[in-house]
N, CA, C and O atoms as a GROMACS GRO file, in nm:
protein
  356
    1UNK      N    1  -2.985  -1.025   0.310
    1UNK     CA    2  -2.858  -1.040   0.240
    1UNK      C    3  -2.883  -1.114   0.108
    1UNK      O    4  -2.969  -1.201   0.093
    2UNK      N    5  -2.799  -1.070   0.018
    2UNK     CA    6  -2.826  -1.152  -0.173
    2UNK      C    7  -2.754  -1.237  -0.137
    2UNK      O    8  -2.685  -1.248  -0.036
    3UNK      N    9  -2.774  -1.323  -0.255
    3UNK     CA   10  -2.719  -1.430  -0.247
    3UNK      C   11  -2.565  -1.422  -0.296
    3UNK      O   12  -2.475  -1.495  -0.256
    4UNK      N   13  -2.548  -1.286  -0.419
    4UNK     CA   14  -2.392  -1.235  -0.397
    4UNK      C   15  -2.332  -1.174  -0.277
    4UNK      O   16  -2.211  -1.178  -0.256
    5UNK      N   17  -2.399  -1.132  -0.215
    5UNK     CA   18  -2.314  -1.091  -0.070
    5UNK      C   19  -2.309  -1.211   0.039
    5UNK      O   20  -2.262  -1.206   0.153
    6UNK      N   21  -2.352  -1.287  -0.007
    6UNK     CA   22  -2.324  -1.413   0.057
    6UNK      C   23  -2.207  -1.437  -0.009
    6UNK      O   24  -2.110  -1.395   0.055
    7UNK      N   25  -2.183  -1.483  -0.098
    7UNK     CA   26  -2.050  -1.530  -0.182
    7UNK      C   27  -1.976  -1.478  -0.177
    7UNK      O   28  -1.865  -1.532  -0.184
    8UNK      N   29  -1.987  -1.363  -0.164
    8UNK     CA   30  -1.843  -1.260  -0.145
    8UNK      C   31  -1.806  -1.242  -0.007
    8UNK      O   32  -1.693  -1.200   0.016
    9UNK      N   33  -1.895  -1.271   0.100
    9UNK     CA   34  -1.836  -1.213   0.255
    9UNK      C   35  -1.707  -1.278   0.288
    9UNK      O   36  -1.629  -1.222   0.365
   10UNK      N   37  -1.677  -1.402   0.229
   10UNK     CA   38  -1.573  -1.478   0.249
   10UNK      C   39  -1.427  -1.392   0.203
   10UNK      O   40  -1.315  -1.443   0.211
   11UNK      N   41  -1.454  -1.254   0.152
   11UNK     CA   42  -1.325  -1.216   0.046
   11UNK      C   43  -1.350  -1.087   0.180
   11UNK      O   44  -1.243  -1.045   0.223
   12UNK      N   45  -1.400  -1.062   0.206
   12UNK     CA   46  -1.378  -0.940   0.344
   12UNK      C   47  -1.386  -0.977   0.457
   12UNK      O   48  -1.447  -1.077   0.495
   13UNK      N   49  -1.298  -0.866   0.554
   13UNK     CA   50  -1.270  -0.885   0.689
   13UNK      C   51  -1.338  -0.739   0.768
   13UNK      O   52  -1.278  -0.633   0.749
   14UNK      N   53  -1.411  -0.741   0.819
   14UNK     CA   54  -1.425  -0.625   0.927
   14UNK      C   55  -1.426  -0.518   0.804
   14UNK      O   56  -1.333  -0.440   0.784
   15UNK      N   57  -1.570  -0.526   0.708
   15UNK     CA   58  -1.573  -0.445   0.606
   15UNK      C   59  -1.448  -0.416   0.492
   15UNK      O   60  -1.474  -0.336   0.402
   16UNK      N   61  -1.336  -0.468   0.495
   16UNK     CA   62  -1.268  -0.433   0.422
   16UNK      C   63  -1.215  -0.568   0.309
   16UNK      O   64  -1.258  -0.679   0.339
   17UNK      N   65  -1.146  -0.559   0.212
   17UNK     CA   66  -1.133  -0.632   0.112
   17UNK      C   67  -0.983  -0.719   0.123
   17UNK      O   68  -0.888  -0.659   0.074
   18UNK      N   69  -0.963  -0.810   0.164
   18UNK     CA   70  -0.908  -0.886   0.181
   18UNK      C   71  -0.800  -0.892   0.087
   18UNK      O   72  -0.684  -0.866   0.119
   19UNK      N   73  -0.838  -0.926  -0.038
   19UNK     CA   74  -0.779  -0.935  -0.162
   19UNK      C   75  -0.874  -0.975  -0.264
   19UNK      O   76  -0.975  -1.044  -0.247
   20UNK      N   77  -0.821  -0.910  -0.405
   20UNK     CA   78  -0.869  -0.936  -0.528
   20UNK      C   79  -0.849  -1.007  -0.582
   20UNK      O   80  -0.746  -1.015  -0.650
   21UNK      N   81  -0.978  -1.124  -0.574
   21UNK     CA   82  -0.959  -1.275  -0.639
   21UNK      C   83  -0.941  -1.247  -0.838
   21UNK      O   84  -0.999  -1.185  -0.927
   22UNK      N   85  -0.806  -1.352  -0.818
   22UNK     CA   86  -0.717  -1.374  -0.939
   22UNK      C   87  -0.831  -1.473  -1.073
   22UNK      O   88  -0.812  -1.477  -1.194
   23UNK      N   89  -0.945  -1.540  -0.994
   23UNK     CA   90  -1.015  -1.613  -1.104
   23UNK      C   91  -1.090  -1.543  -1.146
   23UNK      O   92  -1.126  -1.453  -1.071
   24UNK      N   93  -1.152  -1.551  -1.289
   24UNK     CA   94  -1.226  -1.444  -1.330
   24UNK      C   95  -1.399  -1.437  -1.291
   24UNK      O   96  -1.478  -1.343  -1.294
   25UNK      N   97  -1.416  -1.587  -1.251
   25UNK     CA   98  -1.593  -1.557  -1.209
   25UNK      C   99  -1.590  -1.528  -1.110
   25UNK      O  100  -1.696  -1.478  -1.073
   26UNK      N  101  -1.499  -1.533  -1.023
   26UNK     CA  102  -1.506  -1.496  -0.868
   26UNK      C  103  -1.437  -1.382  -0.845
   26UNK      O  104  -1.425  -1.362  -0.724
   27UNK      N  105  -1.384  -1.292  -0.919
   27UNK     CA  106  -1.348  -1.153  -0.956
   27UNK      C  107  -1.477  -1.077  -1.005
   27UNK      O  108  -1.484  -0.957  -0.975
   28UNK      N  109  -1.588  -1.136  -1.081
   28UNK     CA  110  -1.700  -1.098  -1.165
   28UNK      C  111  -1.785  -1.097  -1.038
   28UNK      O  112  -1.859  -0.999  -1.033
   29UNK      N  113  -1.793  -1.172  -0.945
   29UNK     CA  114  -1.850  -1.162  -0.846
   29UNK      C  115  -1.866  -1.056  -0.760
   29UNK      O  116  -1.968  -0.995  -0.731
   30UNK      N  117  -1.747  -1.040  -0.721
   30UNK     CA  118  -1.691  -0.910  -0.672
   30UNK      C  119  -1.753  -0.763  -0.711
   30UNK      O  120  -1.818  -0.677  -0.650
   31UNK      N  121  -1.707  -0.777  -0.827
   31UNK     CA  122  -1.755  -0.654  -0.859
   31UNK      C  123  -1.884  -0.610  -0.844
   31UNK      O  124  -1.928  -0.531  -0.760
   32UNK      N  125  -1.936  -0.665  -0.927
   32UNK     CA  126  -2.073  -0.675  -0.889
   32UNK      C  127  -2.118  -0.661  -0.782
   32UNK      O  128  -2.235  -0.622  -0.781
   33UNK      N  129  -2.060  -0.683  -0.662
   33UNK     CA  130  -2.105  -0.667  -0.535
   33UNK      C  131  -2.071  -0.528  -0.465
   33UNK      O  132  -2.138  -0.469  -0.381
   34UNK      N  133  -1.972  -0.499  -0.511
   34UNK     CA  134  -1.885  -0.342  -0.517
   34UNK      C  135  -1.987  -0.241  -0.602
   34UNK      O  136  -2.027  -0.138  -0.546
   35UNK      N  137  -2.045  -0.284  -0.797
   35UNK     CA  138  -2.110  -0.182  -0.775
   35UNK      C  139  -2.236  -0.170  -0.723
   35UNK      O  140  -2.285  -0.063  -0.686
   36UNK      N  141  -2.297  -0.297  -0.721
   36UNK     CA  142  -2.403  -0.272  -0.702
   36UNK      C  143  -2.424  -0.175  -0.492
   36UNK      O  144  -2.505  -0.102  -0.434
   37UNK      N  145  -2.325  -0.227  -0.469
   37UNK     CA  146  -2.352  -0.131  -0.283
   37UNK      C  147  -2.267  -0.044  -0.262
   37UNK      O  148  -2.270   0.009  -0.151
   38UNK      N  149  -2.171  -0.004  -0.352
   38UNK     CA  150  -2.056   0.142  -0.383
   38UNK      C  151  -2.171   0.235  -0.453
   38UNK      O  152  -2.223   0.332  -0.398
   39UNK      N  153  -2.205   0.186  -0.594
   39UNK     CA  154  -2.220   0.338  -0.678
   39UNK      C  155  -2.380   0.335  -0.663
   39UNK      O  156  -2.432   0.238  -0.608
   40UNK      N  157  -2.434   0.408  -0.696
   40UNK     CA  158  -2.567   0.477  -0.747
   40UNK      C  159  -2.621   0.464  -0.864
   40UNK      O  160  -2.568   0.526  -0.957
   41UNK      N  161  -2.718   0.396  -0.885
   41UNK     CA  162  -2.715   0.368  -1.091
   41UNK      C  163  -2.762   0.535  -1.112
   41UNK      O  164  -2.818   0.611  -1.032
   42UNK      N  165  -2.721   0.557  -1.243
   42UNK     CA  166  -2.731   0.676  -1.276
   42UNK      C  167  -2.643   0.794  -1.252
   42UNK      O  168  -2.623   0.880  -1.338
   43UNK      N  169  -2.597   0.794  -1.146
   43UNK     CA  170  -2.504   0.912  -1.085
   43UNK      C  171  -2.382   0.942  -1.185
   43UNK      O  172  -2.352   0.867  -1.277
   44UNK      N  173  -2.326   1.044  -1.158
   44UNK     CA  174  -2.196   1.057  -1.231
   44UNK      C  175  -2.079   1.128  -1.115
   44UNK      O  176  -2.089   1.226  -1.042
   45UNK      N  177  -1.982   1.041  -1.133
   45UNK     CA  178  -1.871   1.028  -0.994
   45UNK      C  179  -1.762   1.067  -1.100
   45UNK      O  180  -1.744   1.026  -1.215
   46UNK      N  181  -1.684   1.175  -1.015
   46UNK     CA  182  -1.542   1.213  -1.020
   46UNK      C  183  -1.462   1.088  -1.009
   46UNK      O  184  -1.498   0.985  -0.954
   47UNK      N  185  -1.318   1.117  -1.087
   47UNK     CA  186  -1.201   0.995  -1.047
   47UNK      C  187  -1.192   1.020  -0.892
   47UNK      O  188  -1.214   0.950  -0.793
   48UNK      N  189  -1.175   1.076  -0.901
   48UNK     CA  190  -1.164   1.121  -0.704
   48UNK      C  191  -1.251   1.065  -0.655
   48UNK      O  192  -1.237   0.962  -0.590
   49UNK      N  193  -1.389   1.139  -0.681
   49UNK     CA  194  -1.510   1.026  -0.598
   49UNK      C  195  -1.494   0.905  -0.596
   49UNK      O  196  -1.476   0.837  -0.494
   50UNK      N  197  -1.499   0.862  -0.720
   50UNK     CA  198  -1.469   0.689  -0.729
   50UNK      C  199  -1.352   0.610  -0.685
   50UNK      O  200  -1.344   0.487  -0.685
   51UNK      N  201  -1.278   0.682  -0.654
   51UNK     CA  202  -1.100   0.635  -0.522
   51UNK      C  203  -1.158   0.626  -0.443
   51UNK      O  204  -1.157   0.514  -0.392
   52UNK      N  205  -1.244   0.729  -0.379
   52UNK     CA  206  -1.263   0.776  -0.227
   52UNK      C  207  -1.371   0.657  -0.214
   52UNK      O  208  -1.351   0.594  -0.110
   53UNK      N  209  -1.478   0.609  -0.289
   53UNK     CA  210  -1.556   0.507  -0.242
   53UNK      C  211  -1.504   0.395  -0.240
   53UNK      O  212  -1.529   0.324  -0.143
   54UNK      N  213  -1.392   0.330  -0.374
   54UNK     CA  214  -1.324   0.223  -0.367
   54UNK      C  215  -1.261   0.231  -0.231
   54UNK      O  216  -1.314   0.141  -0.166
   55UNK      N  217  -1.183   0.289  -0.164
   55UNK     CA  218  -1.093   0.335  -0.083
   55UNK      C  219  -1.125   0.288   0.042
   55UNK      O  220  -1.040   0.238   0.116
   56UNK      N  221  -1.266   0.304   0.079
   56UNK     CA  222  -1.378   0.245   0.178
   56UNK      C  223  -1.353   0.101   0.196
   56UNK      O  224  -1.342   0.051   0.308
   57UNK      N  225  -1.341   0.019   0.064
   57UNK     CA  226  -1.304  -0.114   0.114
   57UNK      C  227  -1.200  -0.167   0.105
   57UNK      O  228  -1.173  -0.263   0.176
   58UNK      N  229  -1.098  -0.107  -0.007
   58UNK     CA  230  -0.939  -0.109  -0.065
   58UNK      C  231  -0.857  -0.002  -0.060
   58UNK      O  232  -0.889   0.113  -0.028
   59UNK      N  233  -0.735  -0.048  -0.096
   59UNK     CA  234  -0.636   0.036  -0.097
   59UNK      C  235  -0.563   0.058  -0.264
   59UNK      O  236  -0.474   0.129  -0.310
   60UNK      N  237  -0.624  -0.010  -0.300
   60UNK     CA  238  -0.611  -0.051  -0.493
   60UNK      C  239  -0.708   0.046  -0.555
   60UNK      O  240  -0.790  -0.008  -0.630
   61UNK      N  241  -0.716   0.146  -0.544
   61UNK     CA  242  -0.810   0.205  -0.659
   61UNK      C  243  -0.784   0.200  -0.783
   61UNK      O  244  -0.888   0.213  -0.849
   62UNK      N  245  -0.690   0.186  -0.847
   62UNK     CA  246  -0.625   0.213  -0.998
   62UNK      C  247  -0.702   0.060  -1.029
   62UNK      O  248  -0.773   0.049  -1.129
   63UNK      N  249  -0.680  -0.052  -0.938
   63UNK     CA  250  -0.700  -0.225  -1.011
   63UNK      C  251  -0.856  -0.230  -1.005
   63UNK      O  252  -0.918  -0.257  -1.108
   64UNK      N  253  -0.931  -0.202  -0.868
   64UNK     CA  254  -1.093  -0.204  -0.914
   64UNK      C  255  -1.126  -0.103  -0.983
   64UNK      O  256  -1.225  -0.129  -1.052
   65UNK      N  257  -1.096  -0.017  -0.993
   65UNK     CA  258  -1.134   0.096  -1.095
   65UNK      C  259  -1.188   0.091  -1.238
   65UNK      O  260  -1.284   0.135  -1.301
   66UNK      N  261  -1.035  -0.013  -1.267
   66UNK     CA  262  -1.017  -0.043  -1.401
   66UNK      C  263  -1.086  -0.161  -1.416
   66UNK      O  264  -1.172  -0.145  -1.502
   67UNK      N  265  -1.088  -0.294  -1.362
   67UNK     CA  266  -1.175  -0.347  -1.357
   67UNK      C  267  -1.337  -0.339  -1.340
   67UNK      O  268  -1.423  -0.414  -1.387
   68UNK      N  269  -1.346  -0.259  -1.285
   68UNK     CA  270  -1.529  -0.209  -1.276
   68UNK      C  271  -1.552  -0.154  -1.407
   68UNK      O  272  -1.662  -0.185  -1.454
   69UNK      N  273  -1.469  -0.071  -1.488
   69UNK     CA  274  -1.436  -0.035  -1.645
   69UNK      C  275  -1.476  -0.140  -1.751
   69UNK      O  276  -1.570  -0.152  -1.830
   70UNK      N  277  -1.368  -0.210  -1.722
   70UNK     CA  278  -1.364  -0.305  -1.777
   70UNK      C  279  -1.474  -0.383  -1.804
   70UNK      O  280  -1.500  -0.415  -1.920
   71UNK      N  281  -1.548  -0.422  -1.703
   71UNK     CA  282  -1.624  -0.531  -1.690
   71UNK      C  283  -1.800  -0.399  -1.719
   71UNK      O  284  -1.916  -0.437  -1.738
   72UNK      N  285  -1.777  -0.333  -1.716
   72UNK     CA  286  -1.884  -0.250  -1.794
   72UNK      C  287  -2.039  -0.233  -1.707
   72UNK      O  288  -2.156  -0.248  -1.740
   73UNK      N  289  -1.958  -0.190  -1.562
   73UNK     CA  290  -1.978  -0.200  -1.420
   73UNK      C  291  -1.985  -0.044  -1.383
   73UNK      O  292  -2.044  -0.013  -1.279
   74UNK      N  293  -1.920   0.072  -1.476
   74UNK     CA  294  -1.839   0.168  -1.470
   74UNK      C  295  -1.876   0.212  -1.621
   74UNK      O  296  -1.918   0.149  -1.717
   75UNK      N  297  -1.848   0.325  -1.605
   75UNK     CA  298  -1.822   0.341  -1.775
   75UNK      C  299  -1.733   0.469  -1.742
   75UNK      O  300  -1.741   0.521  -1.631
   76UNK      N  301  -1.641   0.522  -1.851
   76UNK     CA  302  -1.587   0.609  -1.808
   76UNK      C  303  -1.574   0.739  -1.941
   76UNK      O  304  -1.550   0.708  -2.058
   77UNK      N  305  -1.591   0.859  -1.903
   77UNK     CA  306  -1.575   0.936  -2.010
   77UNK      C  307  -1.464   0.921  -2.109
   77UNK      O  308  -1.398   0.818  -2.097
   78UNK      N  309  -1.429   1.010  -2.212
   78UNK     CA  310  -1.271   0.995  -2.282
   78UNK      C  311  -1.198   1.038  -2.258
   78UNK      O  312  -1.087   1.006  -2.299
   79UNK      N  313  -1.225   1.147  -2.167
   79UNK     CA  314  -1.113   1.198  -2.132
   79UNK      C  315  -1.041   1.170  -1.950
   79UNK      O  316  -0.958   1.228  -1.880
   80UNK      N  317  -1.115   1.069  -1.937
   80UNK     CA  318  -1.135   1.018  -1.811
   80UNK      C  319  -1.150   1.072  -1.688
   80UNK      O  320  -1.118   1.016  -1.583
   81UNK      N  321  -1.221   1.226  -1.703
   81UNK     CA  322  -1.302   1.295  -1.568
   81UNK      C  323  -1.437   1.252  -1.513
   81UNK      O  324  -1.482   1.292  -1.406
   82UNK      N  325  -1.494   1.173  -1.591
   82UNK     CA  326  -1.617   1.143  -1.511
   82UNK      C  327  -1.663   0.989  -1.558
   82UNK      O  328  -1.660   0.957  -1.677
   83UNK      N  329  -1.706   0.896  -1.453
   83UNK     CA  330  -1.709   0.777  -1.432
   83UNK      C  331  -1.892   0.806  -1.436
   83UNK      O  332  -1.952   0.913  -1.432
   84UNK      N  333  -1.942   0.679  -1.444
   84UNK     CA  334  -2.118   0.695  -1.455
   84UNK      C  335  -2.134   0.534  -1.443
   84UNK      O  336  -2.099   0.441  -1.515
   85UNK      N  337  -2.206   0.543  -1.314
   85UNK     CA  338  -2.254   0.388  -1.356
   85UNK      C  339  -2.413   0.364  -1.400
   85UNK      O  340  -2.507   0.404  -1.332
   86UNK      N  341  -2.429   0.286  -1.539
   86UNK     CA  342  -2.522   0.273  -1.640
   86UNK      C  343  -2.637   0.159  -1.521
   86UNK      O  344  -2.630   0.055  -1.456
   87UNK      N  345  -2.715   0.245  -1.546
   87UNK     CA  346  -2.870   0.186  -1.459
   87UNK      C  347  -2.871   0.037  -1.516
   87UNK      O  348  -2.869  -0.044  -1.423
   88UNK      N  349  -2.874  -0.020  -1.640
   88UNK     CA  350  -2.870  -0.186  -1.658
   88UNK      C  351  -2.734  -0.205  -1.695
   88UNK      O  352  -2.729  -0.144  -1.802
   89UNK      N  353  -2.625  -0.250  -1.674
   89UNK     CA  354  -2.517  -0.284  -1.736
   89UNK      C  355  -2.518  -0.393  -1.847
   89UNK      O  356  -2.413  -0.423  -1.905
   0.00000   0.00000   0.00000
């Protein structure tokens, strides 16, 4: 186990996501822990795909979504059909 999945087990229950911490390093945490054991570096995921894996631990796809975006965890095309997560972020 990393030492981020240590830090984060406290935010899940029985694999699933408890809730999305409101502070921002412990939100940064998160994610990070989401993409690094959700996506595939390199791959390129449908909006759909990327619900359906968020979905696995939440019920919020639109808020980690955009946040994994955001935080440049994600990257997302322009026209927003295809999501890619970048091998070094």
């Amino acid at each position: 186990m990393t030492e981020t999945s240590r830090d984060v087990s406290a935010l899940f229950a029985s694999g699933r996501l408890i809730a999305i911490p409101r502070r921002t390093a412990r939100r940064e945490q998160l994610l990070r822990h989401l993409a690094d054991t959700l996506f595939e570096p390199g791959r390129t995921y449908t909006e759909r795909e990327v619900n359906d894996v968020i979905r696995t631990v939440h019920d919020d796809t639109a808020a980690l979504r955009r946040y994994l975006v955001d935080d440049g965890l994600l990257t997302r095309s322009p026209d927003g059909t295809a999501y890619h997560r970048p091998t070094t972020p």
